[in-house]
mmCIF file as Biopython writes it, N, C-alpha, C and O atoms, coordinates in Angstrom:
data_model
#
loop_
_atom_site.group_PDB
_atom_site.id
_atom_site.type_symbol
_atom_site.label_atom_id
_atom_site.label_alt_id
_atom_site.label_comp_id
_atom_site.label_asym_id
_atom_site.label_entity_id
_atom_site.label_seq_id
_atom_site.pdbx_PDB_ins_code
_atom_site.Cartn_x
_atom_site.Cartn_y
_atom_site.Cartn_z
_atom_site.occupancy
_atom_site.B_iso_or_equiv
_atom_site.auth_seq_id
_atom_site.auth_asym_id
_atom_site.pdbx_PDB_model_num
ATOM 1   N N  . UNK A ? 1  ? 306.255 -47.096 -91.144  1.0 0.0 1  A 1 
ATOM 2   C CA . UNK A ? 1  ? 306.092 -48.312 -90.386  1.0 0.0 1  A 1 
ATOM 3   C C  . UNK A ? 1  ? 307.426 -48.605 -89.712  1.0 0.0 1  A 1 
ATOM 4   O O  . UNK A ? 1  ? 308.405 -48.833 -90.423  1.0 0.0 1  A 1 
ATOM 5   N N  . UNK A ? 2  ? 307.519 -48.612 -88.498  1.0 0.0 2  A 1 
ATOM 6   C CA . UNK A ? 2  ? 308.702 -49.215 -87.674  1.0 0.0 2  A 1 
ATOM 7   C C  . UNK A ? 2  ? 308.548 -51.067 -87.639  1.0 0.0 2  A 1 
ATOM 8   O O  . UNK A ? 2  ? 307.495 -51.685 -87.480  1.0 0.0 2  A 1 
ATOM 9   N N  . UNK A ? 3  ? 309.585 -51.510 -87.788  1.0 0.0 3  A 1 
ATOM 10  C CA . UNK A ? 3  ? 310.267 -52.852 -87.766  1.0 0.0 3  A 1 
ATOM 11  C C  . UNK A ? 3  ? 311.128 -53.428 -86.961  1.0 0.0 3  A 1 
ATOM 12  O O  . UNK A ? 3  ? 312.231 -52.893 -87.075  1.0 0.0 3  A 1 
ATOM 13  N N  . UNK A ? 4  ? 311.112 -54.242 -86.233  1.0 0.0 4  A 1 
ATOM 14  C CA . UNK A ? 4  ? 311.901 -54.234 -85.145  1.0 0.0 4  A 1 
ATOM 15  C C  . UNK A ? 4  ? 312.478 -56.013 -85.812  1.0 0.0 4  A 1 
ATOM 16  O O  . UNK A ? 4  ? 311.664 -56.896 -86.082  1.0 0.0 4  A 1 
ATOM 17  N N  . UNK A ? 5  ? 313.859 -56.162 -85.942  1.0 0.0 5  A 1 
ATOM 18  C CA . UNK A ? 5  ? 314.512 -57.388 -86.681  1.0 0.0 5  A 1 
ATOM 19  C C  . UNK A ? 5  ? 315.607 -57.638 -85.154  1.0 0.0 5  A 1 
ATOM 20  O O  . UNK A ? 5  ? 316.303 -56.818 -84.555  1.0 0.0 5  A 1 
ATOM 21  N N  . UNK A ? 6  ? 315.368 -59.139 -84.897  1.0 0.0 6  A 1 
ATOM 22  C CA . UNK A ? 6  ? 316.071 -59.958 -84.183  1.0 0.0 6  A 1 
ATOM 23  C C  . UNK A ? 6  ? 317.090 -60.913 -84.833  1.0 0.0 6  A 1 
ATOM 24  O O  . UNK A ? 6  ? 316.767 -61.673 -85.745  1.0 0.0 6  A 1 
ATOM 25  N N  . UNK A ? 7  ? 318.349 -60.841 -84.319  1.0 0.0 7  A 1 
ATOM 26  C CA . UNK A ? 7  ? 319.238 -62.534 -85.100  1.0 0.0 7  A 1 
ATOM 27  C C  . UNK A ? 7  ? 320.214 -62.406 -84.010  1.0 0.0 7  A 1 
ATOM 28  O O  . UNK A ? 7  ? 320.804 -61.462 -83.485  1.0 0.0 7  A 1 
ATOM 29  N N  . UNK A ? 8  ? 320.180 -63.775 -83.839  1.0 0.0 8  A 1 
ATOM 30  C CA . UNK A ? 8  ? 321.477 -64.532 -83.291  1.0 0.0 8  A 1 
ATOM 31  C C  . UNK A ? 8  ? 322.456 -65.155 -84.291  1.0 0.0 8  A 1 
ATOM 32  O O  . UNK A ? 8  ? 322.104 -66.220 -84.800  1.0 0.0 8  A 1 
ATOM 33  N N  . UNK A ? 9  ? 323.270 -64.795 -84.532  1.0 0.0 9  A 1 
ATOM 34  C CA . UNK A ? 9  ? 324.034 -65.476 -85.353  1.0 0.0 9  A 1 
ATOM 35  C C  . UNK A ? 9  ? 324.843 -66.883 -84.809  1.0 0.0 9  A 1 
ATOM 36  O O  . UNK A ? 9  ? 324.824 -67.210 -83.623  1.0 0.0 9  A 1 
ATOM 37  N N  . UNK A ? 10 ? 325.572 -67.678 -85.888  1.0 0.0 10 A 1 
ATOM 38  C CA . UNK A ? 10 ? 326.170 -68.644 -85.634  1.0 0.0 10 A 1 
ATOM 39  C C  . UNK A ? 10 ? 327.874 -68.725 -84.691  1.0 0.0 10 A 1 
ATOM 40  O O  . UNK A ? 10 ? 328.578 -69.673 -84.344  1.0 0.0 10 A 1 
ATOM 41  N N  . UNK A ? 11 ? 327.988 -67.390 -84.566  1.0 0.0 11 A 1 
ATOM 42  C CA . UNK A ? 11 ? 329.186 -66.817 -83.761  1.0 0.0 11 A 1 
ATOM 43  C C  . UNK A ? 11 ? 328.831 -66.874 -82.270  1.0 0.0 11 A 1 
ATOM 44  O O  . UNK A ? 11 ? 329.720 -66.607 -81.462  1.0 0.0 11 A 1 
ATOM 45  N N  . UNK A ? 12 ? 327.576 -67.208 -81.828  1.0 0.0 12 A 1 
ATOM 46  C CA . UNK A ? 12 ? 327.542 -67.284 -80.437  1.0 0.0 12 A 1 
ATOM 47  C C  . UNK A ? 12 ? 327.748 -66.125 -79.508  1.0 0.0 12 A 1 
ATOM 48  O O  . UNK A ? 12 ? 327.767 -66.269 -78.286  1.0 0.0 12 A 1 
ATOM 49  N N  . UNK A ? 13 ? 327.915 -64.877 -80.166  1.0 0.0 13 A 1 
ATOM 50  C CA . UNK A ? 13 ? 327.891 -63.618 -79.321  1.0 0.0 13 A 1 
ATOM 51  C C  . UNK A ? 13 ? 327.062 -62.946 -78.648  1.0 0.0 13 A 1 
ATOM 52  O O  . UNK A ? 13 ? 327.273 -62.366 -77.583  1.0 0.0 13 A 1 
ATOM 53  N N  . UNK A ? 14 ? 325.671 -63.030 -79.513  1.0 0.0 14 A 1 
ATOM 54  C CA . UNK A ? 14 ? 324.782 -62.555 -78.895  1.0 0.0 14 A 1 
ATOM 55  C C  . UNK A ? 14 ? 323.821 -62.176 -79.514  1.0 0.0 14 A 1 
ATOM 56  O O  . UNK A ? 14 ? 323.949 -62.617 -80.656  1.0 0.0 14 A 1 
ATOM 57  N N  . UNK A ? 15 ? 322.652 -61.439 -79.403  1.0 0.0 15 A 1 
ATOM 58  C CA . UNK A ? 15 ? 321.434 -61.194 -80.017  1.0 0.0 15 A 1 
ATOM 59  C C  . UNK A ? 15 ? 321.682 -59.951 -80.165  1.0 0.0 15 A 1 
ATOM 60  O O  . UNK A ? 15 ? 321.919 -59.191 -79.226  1.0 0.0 15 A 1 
ATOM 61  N N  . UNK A ? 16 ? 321.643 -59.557 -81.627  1.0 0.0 16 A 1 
ATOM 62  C CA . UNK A ? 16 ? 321.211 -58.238 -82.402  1.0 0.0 16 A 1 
ATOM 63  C C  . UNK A ? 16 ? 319.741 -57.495 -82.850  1.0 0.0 16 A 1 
ATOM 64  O O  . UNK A ? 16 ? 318.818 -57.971 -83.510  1.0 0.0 16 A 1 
ATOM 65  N N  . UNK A ? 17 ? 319.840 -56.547 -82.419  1.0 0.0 17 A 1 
ATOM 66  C CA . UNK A ? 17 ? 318.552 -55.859 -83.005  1.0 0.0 17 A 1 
ATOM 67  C C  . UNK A ? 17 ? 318.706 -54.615 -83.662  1.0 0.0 17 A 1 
ATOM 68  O O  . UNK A ? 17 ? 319.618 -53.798 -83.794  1.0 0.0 17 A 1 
ATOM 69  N N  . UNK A ? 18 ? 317.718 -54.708 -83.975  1.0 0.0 18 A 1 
ATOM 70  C CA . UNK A ? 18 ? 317.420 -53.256 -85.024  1.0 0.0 18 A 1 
ATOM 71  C C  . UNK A ? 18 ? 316.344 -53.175 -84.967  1.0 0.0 18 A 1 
ATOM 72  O O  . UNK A ? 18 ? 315.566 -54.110 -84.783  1.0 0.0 18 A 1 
ATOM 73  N N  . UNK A ? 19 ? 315.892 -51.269 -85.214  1.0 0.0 19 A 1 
ATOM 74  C CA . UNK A ? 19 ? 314.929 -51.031 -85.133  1.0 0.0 19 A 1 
ATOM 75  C C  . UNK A ? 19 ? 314.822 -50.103 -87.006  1.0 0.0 19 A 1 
ATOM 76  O O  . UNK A ? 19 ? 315.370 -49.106 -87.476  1.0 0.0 19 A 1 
ATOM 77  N N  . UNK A ? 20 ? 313.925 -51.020 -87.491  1.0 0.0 20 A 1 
ATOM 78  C CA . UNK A ? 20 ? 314.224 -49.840 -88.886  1.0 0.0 20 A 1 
ATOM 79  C C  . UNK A ? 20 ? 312.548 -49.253 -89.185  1.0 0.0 20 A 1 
ATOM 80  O O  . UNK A ? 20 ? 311.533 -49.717 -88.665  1.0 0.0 20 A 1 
ATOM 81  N N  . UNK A ? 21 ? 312.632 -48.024 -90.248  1.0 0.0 21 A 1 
ATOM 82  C CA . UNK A ? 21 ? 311.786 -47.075 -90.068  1.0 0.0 21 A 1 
ATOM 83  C C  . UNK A ? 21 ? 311.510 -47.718 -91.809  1.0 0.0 21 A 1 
ATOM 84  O O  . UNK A ? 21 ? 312.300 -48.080 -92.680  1.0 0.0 21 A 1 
ATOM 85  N N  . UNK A ? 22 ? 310.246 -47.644 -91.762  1.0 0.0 22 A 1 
ATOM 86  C CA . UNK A ? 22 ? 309.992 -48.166 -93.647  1.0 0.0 22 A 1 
ATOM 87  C C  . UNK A ? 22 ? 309.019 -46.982 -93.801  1.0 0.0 22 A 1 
ATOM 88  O O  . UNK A ? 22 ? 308.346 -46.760 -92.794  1.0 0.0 22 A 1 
ATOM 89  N N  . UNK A ? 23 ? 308.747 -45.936 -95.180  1.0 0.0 23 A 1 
ATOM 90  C CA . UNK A ? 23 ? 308.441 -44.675 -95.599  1.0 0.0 23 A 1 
ATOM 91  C C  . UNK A ? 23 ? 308.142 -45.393 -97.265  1.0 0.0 23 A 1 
ATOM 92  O O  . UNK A ? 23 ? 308.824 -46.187 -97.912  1.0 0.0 23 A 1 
ATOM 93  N N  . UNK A ? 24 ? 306.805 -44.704 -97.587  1.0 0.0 24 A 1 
ATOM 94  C CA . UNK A ? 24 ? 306.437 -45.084 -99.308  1.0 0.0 24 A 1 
ATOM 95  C C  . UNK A ? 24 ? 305.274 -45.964 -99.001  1.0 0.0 24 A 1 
ATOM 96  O O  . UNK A ? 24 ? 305.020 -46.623 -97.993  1.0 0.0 24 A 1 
ATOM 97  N N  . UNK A ? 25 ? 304.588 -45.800 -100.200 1.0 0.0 25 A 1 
ATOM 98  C CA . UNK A ? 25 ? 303.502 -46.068 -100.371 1.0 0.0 25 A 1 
ATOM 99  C C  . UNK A ? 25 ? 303.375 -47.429 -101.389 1.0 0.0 25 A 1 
ATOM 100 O O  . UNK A ? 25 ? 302.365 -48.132 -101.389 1.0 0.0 25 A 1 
ATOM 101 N N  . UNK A ? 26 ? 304.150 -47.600 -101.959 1.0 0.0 26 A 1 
ATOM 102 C CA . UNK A ? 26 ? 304.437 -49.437 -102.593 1.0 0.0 26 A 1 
ATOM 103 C C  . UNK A ? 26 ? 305.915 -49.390 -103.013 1.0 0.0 26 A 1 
ATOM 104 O O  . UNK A ? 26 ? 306.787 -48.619 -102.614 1.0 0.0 26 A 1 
ATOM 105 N N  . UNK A ? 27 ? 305.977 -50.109 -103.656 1.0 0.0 27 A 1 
ATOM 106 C CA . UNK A ? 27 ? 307.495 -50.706 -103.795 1.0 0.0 27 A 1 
ATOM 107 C C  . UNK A ? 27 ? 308.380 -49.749 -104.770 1.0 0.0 27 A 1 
ATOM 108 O O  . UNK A ? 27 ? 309.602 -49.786 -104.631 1.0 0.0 27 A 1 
ATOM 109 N N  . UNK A ? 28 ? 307.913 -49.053 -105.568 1.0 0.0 28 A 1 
ATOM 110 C CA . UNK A ? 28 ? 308.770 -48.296 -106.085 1.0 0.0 28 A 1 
ATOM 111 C C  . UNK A ? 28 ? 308.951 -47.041 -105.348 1.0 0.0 28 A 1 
ATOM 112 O O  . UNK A ? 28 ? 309.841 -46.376 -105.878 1.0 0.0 28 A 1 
ATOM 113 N N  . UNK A ? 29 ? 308.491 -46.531 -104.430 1.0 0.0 29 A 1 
ATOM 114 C CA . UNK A ? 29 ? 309.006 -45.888 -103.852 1.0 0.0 29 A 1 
ATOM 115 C C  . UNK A ? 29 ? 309.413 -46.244 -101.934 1.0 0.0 29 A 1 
ATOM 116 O O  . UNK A ? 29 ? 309.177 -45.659 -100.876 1.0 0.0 29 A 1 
ATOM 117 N N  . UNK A ? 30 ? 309.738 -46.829 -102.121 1.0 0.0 30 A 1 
ATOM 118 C CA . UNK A ? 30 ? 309.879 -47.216 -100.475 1.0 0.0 30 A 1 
ATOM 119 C C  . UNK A ? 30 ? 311.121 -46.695 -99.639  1.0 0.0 30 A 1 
ATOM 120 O O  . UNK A ? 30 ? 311.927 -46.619 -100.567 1.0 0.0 30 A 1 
ATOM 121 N N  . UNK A ? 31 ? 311.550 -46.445 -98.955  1.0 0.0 31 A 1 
ATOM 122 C CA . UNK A ? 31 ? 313.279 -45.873 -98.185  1.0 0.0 31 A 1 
ATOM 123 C C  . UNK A ? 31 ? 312.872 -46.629 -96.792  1.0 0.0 31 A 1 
ATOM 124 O O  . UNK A ? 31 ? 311.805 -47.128 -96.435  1.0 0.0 31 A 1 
ATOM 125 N N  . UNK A ? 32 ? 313.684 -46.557 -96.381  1.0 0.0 32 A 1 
ATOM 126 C CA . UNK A ? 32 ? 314.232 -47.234 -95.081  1.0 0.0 32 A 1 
ATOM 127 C C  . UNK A ? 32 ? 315.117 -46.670 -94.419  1.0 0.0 32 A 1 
ATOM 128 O O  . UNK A ? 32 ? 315.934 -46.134 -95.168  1.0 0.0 32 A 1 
ATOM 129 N N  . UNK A ? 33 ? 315.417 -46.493 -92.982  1.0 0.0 33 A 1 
ATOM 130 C CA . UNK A ? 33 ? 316.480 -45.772 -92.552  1.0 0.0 33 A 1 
ATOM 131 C C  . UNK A ? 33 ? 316.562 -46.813 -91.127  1.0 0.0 33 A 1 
ATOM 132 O O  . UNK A ? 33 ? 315.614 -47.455 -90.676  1.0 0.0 33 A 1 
ATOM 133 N N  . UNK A ? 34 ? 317.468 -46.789 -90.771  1.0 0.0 34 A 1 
ATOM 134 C CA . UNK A ? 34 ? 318.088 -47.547 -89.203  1.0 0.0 34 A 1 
ATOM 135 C C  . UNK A ? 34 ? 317.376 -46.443 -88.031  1.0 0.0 34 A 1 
ATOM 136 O O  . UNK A ? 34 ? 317.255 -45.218 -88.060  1.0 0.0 34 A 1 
ATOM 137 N N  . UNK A ? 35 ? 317.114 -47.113 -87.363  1.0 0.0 35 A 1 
ATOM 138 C CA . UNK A ? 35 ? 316.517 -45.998 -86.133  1.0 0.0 35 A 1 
ATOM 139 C C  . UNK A ? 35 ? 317.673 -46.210 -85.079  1.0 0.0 35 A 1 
ATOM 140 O O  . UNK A ? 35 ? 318.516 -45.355 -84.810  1.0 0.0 35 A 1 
ATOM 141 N N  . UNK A ? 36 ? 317.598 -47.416 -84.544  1.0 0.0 36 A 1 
ATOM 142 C CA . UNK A ? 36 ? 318.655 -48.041 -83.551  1.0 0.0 36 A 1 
ATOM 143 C C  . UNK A ? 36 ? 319.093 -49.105 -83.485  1.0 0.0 36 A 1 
ATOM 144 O O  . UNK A ? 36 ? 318.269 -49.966 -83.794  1.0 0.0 36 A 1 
ATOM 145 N N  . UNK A ? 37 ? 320.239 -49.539 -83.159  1.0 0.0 37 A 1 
ATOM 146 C CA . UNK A ? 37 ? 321.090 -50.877 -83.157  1.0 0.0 37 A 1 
ATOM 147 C C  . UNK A ? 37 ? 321.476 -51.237 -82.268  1.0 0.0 37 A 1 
ATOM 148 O O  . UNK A ? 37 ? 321.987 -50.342 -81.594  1.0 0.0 37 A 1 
ATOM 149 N N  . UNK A ? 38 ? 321.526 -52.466 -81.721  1.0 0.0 38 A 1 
ATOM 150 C CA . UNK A ? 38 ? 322.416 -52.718 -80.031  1.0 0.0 38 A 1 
ATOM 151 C C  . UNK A ? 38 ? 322.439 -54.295 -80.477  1.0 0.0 38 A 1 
ATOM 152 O O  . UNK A ? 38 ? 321.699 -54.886 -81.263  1.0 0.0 38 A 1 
ATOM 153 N N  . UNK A ? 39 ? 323.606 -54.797 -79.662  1.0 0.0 39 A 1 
ATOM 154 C CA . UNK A ? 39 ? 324.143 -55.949 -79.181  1.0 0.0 39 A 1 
ATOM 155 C C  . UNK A ? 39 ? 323.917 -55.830 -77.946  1.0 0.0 39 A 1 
ATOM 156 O O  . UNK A ? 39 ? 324.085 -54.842 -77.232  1.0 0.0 39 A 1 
ATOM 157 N N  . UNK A ? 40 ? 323.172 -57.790 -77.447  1.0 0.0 40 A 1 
ATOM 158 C CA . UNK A ? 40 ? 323.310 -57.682 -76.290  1.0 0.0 40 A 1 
ATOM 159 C C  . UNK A ? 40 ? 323.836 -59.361 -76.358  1.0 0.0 40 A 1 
ATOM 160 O O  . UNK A ? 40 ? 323.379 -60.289 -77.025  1.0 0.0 40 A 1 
ATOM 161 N N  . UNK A ? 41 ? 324.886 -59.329 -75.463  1.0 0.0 41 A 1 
ATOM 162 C CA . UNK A ? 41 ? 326.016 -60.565 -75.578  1.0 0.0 41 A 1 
ATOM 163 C C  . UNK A ? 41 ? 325.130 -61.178 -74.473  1.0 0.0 41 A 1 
ATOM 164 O O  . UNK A ? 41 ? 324.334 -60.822 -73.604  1.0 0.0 41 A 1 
ATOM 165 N N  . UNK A ? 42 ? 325.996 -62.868 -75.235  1.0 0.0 42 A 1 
ATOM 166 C CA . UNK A ? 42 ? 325.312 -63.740 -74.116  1.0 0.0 42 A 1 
ATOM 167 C C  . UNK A ? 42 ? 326.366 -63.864 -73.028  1.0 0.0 42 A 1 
ATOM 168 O O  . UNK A ? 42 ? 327.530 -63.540 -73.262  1.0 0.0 42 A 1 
ATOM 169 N N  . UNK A ? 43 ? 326.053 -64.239 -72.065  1.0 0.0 43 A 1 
ATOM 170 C CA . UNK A ? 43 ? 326.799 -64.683 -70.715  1.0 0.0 43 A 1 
ATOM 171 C C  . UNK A ? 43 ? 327.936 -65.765 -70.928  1.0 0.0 43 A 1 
ATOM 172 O O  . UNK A ? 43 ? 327.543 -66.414 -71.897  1.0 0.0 43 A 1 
ATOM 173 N N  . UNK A ? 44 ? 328.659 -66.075 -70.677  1.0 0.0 44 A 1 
ATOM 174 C CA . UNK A ? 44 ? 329.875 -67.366 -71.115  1.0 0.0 44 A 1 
ATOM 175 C C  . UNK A ? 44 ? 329.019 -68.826 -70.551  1.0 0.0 44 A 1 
ATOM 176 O O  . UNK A ? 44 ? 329.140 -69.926 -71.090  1.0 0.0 44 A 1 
ATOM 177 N N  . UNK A ? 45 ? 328.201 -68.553 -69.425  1.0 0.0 45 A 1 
ATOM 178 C CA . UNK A ? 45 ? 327.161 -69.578 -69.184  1.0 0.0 45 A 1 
ATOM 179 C C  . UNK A ? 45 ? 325.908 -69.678 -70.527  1.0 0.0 45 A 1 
ATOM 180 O O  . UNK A ? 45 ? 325.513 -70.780 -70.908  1.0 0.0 45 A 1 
ATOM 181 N N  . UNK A ? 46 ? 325.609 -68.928 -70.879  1.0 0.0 46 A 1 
ATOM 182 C CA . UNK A ? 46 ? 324.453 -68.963 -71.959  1.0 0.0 46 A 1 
ATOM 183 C C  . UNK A ? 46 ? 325.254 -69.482 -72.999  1.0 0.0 46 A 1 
ATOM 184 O O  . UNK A ? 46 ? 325.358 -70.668 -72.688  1.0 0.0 46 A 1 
ATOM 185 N N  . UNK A ? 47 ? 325.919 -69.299 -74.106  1.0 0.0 47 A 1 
ATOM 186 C CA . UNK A ? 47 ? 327.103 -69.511 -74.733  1.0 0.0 47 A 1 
ATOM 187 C C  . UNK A ? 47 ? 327.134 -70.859 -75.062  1.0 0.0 47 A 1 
ATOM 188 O O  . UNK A ? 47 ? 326.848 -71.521 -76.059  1.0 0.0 47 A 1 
ATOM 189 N N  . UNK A ? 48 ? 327.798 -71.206 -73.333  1.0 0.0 48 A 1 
ATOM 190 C CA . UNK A ? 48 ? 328.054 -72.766 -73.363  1.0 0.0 48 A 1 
ATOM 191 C C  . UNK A ? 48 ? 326.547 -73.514 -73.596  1.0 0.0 48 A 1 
ATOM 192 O O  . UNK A ? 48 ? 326.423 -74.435 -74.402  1.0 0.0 48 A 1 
ATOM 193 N N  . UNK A ? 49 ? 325.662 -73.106 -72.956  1.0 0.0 49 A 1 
ATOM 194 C CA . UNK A ? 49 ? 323.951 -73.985 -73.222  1.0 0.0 49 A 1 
ATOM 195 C C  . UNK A ? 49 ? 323.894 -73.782 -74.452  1.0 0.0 49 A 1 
ATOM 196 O O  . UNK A ? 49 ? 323.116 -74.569 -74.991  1.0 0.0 49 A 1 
ATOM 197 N N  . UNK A ? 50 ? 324.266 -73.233 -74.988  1.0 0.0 50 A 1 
ATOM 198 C CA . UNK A ? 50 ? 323.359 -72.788 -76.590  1.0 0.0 50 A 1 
ATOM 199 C C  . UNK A ? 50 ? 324.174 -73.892 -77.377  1.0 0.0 50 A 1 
ATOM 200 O O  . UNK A ? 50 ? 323.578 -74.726 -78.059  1.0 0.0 50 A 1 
ATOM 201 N N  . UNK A ? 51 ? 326.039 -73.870 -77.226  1.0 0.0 51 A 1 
ATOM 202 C CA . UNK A ? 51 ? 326.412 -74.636 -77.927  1.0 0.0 51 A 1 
ATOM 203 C C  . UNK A ? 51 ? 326.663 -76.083 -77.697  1.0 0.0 51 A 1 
ATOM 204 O O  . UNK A ? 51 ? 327.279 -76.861 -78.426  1.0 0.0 51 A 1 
ATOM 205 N N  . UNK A ? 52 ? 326.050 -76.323 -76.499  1.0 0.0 52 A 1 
ATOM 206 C CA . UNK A ? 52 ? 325.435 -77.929 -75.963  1.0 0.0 52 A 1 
ATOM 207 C C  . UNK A ? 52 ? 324.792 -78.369 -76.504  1.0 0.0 52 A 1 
ATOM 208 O O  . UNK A ? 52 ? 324.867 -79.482 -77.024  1.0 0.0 52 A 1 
ATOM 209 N N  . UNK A ? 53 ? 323.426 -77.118 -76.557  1.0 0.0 53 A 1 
ATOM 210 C CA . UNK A ? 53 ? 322.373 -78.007 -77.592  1.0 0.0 53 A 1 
ATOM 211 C C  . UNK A ? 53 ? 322.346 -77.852 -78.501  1.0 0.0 53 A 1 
ATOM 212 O O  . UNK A ? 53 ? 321.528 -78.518 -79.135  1.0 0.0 53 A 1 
ATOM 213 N N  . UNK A ? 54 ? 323.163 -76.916 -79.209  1.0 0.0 54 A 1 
ATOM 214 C CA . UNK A ? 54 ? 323.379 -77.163 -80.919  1.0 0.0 54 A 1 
ATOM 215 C C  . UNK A ? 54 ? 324.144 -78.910 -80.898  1.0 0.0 54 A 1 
ATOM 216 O O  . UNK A ? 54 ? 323.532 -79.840 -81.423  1.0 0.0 54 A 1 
ATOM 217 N N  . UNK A ? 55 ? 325.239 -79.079 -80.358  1.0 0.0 55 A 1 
ATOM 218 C CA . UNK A ? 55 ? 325.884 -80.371 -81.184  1.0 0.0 55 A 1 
ATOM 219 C C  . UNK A ? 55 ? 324.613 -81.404 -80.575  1.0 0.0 55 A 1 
ATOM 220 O O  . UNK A ? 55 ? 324.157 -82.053 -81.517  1.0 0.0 55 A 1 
ATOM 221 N N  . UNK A ? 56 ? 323.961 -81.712 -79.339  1.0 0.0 56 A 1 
ATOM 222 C CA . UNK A ? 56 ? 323.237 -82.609 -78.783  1.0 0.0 56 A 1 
ATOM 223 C C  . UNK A ? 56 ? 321.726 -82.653 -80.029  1.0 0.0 56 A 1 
ATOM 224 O O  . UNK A ? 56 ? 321.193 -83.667 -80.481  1.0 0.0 56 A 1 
ATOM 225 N N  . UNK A ? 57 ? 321.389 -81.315 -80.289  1.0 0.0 57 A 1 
ATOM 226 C CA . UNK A ? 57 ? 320.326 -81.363 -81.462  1.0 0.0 57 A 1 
ATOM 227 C C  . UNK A ? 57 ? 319.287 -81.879 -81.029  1.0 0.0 57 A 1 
ATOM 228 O O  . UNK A ? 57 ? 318.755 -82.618 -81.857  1.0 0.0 57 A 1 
ATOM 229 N N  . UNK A ? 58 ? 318.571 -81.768 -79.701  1.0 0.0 58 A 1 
ATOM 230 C CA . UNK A ? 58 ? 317.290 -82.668 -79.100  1.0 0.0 58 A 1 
ATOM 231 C C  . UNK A ? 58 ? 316.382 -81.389 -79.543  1.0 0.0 58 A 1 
ATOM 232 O O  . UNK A ? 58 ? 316.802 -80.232 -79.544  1.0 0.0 58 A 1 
ATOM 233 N N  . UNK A ? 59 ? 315.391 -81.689 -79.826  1.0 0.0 59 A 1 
ATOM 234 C CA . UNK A ? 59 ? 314.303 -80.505 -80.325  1.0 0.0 59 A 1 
ATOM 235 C C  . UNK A ? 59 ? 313.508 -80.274 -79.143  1.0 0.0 59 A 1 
ATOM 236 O O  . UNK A ? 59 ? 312.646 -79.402 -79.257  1.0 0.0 59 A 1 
ATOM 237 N N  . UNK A ? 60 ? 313.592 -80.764 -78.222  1.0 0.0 60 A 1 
ATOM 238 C CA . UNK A ? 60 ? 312.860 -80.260 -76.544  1.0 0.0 60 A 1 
ATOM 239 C C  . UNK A ? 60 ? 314.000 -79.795 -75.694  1.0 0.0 60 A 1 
ATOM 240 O O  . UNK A ? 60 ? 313.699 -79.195 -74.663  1.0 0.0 60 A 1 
ATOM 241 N N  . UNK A ? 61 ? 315.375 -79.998 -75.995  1.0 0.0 61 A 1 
ATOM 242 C CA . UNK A ? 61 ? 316.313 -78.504 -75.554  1.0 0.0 61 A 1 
ATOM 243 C C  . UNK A ? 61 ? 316.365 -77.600 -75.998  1.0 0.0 61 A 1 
ATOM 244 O O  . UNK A ? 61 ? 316.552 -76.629 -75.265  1.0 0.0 61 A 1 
ATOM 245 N N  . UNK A ? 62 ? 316.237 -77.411 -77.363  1.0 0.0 62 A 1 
ATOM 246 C CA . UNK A ? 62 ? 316.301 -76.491 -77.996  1.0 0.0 62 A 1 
ATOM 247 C C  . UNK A ? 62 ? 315.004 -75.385 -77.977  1.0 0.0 62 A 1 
ATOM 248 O O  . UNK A ? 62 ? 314.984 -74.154 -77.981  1.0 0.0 62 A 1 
ATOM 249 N N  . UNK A ? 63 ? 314.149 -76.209 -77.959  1.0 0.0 63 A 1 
ATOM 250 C CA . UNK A ? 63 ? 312.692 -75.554 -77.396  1.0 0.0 63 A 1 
ATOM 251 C C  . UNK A ? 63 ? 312.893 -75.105 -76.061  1.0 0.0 63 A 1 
ATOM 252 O O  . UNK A ? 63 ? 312.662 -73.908 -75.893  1.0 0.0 63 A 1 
ATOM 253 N N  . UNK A ? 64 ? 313.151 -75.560 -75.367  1.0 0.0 64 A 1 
ATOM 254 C CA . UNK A ? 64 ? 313.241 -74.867 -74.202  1.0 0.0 64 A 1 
ATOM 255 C C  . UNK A ? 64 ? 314.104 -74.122 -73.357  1.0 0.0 64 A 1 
ATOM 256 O O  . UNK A ? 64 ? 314.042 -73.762 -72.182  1.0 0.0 64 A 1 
ATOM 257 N N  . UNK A ? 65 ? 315.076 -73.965 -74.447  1.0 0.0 65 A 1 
ATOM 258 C CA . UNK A ? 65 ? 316.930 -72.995 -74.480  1.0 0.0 65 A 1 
ATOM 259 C C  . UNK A ? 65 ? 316.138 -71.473 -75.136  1.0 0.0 65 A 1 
ATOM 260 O O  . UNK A ? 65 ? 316.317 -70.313 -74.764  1.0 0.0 65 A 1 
ATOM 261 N N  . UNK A ? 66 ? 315.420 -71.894 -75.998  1.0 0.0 66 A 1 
ATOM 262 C CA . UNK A ? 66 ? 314.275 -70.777 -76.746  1.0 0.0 66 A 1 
ATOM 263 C C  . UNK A ? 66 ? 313.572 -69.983 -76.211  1.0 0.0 66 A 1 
ATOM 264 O O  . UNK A ? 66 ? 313.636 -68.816 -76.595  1.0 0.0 66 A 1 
ATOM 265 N N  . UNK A ? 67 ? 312.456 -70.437 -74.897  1.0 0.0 67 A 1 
ATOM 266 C CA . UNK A ? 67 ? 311.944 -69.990 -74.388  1.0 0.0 67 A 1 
ATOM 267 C C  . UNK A ? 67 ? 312.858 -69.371 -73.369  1.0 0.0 67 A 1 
ATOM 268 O O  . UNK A ? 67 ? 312.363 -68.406 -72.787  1.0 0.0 67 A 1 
ATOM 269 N N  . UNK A ? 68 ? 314.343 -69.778 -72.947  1.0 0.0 68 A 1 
ATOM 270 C CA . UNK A ? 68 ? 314.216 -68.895 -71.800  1.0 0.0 68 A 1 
ATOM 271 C C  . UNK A ? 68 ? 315.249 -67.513 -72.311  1.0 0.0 68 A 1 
ATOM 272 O O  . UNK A ? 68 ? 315.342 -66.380 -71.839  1.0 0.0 68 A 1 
ATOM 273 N N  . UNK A ? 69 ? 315.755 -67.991 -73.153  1.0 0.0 69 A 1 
ATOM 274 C CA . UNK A ? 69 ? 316.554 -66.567 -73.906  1.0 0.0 69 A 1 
ATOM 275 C C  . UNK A ? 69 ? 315.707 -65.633 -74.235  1.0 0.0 69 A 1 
ATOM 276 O O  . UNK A ? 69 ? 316.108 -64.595 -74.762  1.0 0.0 69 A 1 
#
């Protein structure tokens, strides 16, 4: 089963992904391996929006800072 994991962290750099590979048939035997990894940084304009509406905290900026990232 391929997995594809998203995070932005609290550093404001940018959105991480991974792509990981899951192998096994239940939990005692399961492995995992990394397929691929990339950073993709935000813009110094994105950056600044993101950390606007973190301190401002309106839940309809933030919703809609969401949708366009």
């Amino acid at each position: 089963m391929l997995v594809v994991g998203l995070m932005s962290g609290t550093s404001l750099d940018g959105v991480d992904a991974v792509l990981v590979e899951f192998c096994g048939s239940g939990v005692a035997d399961v492995s995992w391996s990394v397929r691929a990894f990339c950073t993709v940084p935000y813009t110094p304009e994105q950056r600044a929006e993101i950390h606007g509406a973190i301190l401002r905290g309106g839940p309809a900026e933030l919703c809609a800072l969401h949708a366009r990232l």
